[in-house]
Backbone as CSV, one residue per row, in Angstrom:
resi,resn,N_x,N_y,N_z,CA_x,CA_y,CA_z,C_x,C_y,C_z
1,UNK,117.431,-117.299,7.711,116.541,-116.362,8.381,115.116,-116.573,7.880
2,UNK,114.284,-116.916,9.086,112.703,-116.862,8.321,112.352,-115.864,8.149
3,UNK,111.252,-115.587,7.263,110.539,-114.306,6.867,109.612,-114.428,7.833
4,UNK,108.998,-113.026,7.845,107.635,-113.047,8.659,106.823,-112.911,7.517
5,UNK,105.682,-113.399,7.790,104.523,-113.479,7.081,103.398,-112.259,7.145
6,UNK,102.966,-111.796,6.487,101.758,-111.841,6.384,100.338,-112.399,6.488
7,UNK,99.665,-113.182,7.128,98.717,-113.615,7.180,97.477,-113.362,8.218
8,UNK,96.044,-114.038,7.085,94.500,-113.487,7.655,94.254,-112.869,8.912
9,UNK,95.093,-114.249,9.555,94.856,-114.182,11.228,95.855,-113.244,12.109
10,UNK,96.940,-112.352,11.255,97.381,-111.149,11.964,96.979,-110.075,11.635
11,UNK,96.894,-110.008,9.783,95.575,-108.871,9.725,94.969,-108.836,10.362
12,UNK,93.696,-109.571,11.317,92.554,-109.533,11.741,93.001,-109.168,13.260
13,UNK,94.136,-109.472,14.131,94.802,-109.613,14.897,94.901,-107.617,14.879
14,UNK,95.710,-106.772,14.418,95.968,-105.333,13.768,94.269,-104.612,13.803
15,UNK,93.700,-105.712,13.169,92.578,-105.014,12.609,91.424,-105.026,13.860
16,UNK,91.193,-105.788,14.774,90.916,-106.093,16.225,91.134,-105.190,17.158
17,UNK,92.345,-104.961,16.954,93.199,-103.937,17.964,92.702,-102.299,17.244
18,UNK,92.437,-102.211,16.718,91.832,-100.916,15.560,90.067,-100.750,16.137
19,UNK,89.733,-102.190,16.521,87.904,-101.906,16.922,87.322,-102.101,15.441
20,UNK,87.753,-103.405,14.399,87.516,-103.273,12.979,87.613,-104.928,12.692
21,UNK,87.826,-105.770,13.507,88.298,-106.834,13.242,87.271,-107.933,13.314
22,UNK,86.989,-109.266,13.161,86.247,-110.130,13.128,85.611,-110.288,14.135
23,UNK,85.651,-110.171,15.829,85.164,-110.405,16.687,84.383,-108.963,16.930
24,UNK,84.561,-107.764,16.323,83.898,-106.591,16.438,82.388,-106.851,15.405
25,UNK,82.712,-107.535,13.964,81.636,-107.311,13.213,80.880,-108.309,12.925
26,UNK,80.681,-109.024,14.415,79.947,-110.167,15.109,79.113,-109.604,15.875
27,UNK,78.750,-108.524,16.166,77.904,-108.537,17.428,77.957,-106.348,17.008
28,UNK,76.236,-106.369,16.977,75.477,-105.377,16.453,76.338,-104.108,16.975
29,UNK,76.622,-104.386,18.983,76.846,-103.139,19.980,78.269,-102.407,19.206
30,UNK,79.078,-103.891,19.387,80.560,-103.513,19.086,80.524,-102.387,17.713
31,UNK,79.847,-103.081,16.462,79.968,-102.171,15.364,79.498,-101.153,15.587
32,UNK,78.456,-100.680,15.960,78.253,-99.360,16.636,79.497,-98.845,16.824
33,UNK,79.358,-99.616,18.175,80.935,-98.481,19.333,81.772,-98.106,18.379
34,UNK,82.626,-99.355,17.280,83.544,-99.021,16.814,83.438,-97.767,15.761
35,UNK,82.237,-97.668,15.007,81.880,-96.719,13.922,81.809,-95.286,14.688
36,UNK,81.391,-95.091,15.859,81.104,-93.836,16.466,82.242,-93.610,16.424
37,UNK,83.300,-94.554,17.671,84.405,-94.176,18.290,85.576,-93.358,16.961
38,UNK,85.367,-94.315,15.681,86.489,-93.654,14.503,85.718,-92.465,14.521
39,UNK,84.609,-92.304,14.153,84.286,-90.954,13.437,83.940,-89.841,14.596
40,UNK,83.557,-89.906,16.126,83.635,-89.172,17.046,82.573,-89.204,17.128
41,UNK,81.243,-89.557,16.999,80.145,-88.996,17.327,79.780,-90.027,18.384
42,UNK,78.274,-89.455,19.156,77.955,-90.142,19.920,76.092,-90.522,19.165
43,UNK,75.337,-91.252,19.466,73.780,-91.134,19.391,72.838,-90.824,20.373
44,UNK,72.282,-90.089,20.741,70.790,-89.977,21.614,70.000,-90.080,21.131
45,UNK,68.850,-90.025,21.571,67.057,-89.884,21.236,66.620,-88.852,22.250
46,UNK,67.326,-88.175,22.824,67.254,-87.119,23.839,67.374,-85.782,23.325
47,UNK,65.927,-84.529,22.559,66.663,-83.813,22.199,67.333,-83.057,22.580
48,UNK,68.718,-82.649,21.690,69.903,-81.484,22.408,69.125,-80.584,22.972
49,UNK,69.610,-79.828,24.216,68.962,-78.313,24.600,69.789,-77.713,23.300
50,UNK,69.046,-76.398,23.055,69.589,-75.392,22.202,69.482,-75.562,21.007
51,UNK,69.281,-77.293,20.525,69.565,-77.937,19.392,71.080,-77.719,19.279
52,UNK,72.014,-78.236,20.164,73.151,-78.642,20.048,73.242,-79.885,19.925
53,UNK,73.455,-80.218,18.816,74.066,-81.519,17.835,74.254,-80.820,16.099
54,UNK,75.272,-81.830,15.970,75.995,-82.305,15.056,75.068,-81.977,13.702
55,UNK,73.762,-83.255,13.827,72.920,-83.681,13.002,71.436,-84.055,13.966
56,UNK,70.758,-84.072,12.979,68.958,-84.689,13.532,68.746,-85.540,12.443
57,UNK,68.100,-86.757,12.939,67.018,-87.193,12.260,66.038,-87.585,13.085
58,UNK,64.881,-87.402,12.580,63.549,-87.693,13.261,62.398,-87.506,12.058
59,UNK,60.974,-88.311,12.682,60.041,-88.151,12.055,59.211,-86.769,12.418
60,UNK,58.337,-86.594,11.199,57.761,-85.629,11.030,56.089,-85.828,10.543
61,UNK,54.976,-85.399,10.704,53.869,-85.594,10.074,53.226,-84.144,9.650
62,UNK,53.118,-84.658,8.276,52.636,-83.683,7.509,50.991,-83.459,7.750
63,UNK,50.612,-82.281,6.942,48.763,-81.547,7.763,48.110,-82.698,7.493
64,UNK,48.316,-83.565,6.343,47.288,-84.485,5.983,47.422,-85.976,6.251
65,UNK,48.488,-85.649,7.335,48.706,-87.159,8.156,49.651,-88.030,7.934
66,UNK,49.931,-87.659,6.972,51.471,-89.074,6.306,52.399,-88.186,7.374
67,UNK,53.244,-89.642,7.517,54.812,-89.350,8.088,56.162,-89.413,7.142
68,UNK,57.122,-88.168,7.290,58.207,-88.089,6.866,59.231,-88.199,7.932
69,UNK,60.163,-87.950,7.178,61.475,-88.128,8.268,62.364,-86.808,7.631
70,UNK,63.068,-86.203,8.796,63.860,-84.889,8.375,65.307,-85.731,8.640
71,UNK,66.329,-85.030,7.828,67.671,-85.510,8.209,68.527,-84.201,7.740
72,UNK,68.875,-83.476,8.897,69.026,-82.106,8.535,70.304,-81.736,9.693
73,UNK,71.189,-80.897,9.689,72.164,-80.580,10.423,71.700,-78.947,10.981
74,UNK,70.789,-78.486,10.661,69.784,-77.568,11.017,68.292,-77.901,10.836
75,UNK,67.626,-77.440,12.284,66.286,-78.192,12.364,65.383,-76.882,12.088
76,UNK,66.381,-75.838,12.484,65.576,-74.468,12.607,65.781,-73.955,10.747
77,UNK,66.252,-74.690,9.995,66.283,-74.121,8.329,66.101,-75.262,7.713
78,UNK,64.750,-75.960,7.698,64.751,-77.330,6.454,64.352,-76.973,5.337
79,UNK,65.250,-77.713,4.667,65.248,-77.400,3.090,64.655,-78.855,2.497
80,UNK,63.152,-78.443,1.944,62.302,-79.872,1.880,62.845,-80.345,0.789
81,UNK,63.493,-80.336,-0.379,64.568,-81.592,-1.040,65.339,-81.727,-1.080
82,UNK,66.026,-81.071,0.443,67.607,-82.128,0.518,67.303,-82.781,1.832
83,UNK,66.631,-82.028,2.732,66.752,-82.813,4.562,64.949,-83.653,3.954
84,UNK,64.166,-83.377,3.533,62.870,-84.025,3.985,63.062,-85.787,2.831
85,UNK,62.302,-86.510,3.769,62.613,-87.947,3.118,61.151,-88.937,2.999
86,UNK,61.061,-89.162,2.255,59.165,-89.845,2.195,59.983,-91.430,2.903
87,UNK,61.274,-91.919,2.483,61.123,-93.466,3.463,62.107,-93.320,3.765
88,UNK,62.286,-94.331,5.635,63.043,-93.868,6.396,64.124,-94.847,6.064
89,UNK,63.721,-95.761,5.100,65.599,-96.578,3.857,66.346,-95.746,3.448
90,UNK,66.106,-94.307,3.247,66.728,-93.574,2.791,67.802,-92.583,3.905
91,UNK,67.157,-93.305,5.012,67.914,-92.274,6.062,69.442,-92.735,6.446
92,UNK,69.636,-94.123,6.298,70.899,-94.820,6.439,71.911,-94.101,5.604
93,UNK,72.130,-93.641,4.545,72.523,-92.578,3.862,72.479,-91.504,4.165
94,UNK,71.630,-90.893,4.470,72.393,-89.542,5.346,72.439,-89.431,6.914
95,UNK,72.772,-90.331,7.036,73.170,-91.000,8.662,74.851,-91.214,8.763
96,UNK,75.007,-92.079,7.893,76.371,-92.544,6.955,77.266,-91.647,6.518
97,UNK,76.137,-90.235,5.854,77.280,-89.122,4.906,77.305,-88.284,6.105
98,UNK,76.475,-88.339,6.835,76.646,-87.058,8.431,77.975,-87.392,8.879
99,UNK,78.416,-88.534,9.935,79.472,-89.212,10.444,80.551,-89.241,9.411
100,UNK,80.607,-89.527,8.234,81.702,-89.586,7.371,82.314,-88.249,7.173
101,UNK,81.463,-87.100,7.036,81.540,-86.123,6.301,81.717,-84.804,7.740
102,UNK,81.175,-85.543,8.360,80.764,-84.106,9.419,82.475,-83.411,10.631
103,UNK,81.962,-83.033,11.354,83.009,-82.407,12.160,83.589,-83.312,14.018
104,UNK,83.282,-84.767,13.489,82.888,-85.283,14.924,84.524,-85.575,15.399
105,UNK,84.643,-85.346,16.388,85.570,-85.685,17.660,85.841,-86.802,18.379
106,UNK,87.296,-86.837,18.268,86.955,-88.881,19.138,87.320,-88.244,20.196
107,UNK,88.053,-87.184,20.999,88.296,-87.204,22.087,87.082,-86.771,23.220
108,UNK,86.474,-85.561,22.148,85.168,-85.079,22.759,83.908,-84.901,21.689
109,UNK,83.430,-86.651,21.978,82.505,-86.801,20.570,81.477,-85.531,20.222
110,UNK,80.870,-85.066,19.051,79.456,-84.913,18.721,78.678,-85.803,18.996
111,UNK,77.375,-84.912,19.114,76.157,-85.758,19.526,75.458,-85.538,17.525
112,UNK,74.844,-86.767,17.506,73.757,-86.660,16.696,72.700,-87.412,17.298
113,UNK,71.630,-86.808,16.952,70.388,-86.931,17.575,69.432,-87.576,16.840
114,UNK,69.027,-88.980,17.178,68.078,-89.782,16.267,67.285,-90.443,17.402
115,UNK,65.741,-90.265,16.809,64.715,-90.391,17.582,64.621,-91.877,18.021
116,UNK,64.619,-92.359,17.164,64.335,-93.795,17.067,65.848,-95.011,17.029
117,UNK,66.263,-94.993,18.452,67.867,-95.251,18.091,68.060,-96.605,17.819
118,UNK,66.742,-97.681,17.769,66.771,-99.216,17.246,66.175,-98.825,15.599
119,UNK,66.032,-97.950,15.321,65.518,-98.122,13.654,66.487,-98.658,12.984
120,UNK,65.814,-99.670,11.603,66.554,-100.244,10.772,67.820,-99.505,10.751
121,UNK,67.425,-98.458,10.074,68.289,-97.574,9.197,69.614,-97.162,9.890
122,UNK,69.286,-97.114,11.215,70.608,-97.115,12.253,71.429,-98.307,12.180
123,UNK,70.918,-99.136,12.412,71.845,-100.765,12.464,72.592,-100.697,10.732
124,UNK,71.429,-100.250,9.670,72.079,-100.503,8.693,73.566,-99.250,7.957
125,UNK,73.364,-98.222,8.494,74.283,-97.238,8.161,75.441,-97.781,8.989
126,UNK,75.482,-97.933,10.419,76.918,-98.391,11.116,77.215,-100.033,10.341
127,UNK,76.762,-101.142,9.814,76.875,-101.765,9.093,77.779,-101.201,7.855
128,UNK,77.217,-100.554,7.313,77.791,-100.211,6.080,78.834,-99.609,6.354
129,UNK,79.141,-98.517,7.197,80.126,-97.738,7.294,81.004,-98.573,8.059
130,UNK,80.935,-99.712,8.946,82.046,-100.845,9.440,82.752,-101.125,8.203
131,UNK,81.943,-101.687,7.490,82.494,-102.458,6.143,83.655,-101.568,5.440
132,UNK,83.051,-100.453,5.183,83.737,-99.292,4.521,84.993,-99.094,5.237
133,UNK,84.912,-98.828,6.634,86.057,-98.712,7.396,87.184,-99.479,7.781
134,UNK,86.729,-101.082,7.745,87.331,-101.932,7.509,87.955,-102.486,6.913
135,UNK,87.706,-102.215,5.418,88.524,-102.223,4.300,89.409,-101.498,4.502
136,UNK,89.027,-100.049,4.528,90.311,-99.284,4.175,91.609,-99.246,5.442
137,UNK,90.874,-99.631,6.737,91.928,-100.203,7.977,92.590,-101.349,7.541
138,UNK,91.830,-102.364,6.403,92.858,-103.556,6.189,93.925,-103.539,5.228
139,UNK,93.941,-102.519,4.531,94.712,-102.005,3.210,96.072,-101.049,4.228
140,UNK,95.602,-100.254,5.370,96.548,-99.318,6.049,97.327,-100.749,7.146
141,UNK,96.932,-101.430,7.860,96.944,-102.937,8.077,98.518,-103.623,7.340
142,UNK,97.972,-103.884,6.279,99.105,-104.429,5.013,99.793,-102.870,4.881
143,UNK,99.677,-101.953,4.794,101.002,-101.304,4.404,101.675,-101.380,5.624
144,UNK,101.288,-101.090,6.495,102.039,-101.156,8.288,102.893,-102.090,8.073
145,UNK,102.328,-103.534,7.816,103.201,-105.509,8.123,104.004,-104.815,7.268
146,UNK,103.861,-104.650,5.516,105.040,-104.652,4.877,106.154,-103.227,5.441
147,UNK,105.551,-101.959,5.635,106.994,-101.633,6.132,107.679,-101.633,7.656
148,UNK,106.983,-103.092,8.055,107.803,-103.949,9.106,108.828,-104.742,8.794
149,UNK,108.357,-104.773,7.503,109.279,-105.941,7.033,108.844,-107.320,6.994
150,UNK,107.364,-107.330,6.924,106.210,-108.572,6.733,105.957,-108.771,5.348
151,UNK,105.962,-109.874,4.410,105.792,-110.167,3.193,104.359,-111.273,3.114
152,UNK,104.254,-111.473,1.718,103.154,-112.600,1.624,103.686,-113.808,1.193
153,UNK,103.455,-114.767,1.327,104.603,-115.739,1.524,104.094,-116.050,-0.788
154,UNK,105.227,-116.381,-0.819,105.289,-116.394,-2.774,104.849,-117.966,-2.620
């Protein structure tokens, strides 16, 4: 009787089929889609009526002209040292802990609302959080094969 294997190219095969796999974290759109779609949210640059969303980030200019950036889950209560941010490198992080942490829906996403929806900091938070997600889909991945009855070949 042969064994079944374990190997790269069915992980990735599992991990594909998940929206996590090698042909997803090739191409900017896909990692997006896939990062929203796990965690439920959606993005605009459209603001919510009512301020219905999830989360905000957007810039801000202070009386004496510099620009900040708010990253706040209330726009109507900012609390200037936890939501206010002097650089917008810092926003990929609470872009990242919003979606990870927050209340989003895959069937009927949240909106979070970011002004600027090509900013670095966007490409780089769904980046990071692919990676993050991907791992831990490739670890759930391998427990699945093995209690199929998939081994690594000795």
């Amino acid at each position: 009787m042969s064994k079944k294997l374990i190997t790269d190219e069915l992980i990735n095969e599992r991990l594909e089929a998940k929206g996590f796999g090698n042909k997803q974290s090739e191409d900017e759109d896909l990692v997006q889609k896939s990062v929203l779609n796990y965690y439920g949210y959606k993005l605009t640059d459209h603001w919510p009526n009512n301020n219905n969303a999830e989360f905000f980030i957007y810039a801000e200019s202070t009386q004496d002209g510099y620009e900040v950036y708010v990253a706040t889950a209330n726009p109507g209560n900012i609390t200037i040292c936890e939501d206010v941010h002097y650089y917008d490198s810092d926003l990929s992080d609470a872009l990242a802990e919003a979606m990870r942490y927050g209340n989003g829906d895959t069937e009927y996403p949240e909106t979070i609302y970011v002004d600027d929806l090509c900013a670095q900091y966007v490409d780089d938070a769904m980046q990071d959080e692919f990676r993050y997600l991907a791992e831990r889909l490739e670890e759930e991945v391998i427990d699945e094969l093995k209690n199929e009855g998939y081994e690594y070949e000795d």
